[in-house]
TIZA-810100 format. One line per 8 residues: number of its first residue (from 1); their letters; for each residue z, y, x of N, C-alpha, C. Coordinates in nm, 3 decimals. Example, Ala and Ser with C-alpha at 12.3 -4.5 7.8 and 13.67 -1.06 7.14 Angstrom:
1	as	0.780:-0.569:1.319:0.780:-0.450:1.230:0.780:-0.330:1.320 | 0.708:-0.225:1.285:0.714:-0.106:1.367:0.787:0.003:1.290
***
This chain:
1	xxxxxxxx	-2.334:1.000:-0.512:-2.213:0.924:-0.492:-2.111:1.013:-0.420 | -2.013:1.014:-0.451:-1.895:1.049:-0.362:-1.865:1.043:-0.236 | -1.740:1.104:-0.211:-1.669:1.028:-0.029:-1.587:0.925:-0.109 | -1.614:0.853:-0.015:-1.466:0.753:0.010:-1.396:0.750:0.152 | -1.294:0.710:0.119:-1.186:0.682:0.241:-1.070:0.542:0.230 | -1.011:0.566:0.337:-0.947:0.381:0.345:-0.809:0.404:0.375 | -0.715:0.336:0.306:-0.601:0.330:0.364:-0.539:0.158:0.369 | -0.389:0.189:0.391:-0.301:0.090:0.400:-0.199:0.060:0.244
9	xxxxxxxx	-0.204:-0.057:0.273:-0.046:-0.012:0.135:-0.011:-0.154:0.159 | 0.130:-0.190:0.118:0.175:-0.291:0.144:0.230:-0.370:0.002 | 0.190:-0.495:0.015:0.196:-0.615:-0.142:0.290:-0.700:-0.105 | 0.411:-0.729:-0.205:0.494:-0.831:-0.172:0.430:-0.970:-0.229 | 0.492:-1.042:-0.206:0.480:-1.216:-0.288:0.480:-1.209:-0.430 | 0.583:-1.118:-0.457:0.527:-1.090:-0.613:0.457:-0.999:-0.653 | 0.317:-0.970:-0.603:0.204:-0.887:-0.662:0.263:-0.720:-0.687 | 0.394:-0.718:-0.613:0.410:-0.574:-0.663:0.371:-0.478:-0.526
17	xxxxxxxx	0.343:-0.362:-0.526:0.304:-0.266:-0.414:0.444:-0.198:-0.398 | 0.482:-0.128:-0.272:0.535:-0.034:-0.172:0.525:0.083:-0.239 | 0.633:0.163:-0.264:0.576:0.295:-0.338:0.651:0.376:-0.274 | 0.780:0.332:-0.198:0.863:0.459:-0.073:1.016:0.467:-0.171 | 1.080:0.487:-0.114:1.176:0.498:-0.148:1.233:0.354:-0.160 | 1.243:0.239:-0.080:1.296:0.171:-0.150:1.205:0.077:-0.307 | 1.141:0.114:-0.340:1.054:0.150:-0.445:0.987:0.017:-0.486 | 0.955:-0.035:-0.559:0.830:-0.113:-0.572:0.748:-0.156:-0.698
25	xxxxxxxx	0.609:-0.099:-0.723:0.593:-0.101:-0.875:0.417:-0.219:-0.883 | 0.401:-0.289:-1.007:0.309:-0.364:-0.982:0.138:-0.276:-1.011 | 0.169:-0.170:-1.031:0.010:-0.045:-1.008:0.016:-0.002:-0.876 | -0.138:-0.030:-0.802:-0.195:0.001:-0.708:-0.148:0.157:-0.742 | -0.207:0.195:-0.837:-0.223:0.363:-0.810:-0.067:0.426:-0.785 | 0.032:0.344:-0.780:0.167:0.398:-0.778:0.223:0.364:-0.591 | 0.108:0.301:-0.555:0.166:0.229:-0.388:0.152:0.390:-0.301 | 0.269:0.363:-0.204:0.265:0.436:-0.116:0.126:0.409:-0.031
33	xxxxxxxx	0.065:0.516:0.002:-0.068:0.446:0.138:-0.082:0.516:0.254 | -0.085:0.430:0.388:-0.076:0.494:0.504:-0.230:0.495:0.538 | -0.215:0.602:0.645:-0.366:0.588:0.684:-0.391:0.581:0.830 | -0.268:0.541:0.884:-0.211:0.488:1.067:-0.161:0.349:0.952 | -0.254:0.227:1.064:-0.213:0.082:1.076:-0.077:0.089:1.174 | -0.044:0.170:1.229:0.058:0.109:1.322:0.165:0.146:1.203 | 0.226:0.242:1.137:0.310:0.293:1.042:0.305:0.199:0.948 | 0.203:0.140:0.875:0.203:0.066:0.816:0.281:-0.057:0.836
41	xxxxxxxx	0.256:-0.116:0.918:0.276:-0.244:1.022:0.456:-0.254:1.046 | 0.470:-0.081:1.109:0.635:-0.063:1.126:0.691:-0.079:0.935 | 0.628:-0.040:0.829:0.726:-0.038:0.720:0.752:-0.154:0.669 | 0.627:-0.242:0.699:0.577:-0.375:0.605:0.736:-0.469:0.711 | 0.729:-0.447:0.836:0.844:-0.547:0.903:0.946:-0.502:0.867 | 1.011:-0.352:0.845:1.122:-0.286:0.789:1.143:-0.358:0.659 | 1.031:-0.348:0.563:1.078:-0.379:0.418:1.120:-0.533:0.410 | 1.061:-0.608:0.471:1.087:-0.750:0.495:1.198:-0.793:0.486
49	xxxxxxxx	1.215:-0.710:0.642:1.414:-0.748:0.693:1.477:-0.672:0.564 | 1.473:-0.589:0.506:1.563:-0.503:0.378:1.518:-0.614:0.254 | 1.467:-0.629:0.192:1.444:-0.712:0.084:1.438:-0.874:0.085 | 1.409:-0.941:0.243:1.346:-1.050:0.175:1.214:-1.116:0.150 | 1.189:-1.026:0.106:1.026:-1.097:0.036:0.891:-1.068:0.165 | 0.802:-1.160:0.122:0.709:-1.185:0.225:0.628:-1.027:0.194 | 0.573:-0.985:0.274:0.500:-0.857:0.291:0.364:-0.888:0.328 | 0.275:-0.861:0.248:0.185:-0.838:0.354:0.069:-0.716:0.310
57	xxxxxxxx	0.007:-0.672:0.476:-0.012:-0.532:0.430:-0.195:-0.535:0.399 | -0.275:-0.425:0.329:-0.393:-0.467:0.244:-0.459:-0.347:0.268 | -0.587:-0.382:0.324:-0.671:-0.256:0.340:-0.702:-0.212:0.236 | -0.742:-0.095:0.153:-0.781:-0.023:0.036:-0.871:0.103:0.053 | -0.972:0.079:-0.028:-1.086:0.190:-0.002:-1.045:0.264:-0.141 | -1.070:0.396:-0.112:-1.033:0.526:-0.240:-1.145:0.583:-0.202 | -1.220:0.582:-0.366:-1.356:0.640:-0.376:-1.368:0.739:-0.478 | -1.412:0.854:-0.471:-1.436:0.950:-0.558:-1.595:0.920:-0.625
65	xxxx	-1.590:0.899:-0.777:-1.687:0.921:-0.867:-1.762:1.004:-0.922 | -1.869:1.002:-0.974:-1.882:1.122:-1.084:-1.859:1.054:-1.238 | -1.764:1.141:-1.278:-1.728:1.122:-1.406:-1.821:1.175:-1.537 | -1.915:1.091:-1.621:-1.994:1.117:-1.720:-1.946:1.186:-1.804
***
């Protein structure tokens, strides 16, 4: 089996992810991801007050496979 590791990324009300810039697309693999909860925490209240929409932020494990 692989490593894995954990980050942050942040999901609006409408199922779409945080990708930076302003940004927001509905693929996980396109989300921005922090790996400090406090940074996280500061963007998810930033993006809020800028957009509107409810935020909320989602732990995520990234696991490396072996590919057959």
């Amino acid at each position: 089996m692989g490593m894995s590791d954990f980050g942050y990324v942040l999901k609006t009300e409408n199922d779409e992810y945080y990708c930076g810039f302003n940004q927001f697309n509905e693929q996980l693999r396109m989300a921005k991801i922090y790996h400090s909860k406090k940074y996280a925490e500061e963007s998810r209240q930033t993006m809020e007050n800028r957009t509107g929409y409810a935020i909320t932020l989602r732990c995520i494990e990234i696991m490396e496979v072996e590919n057959d």
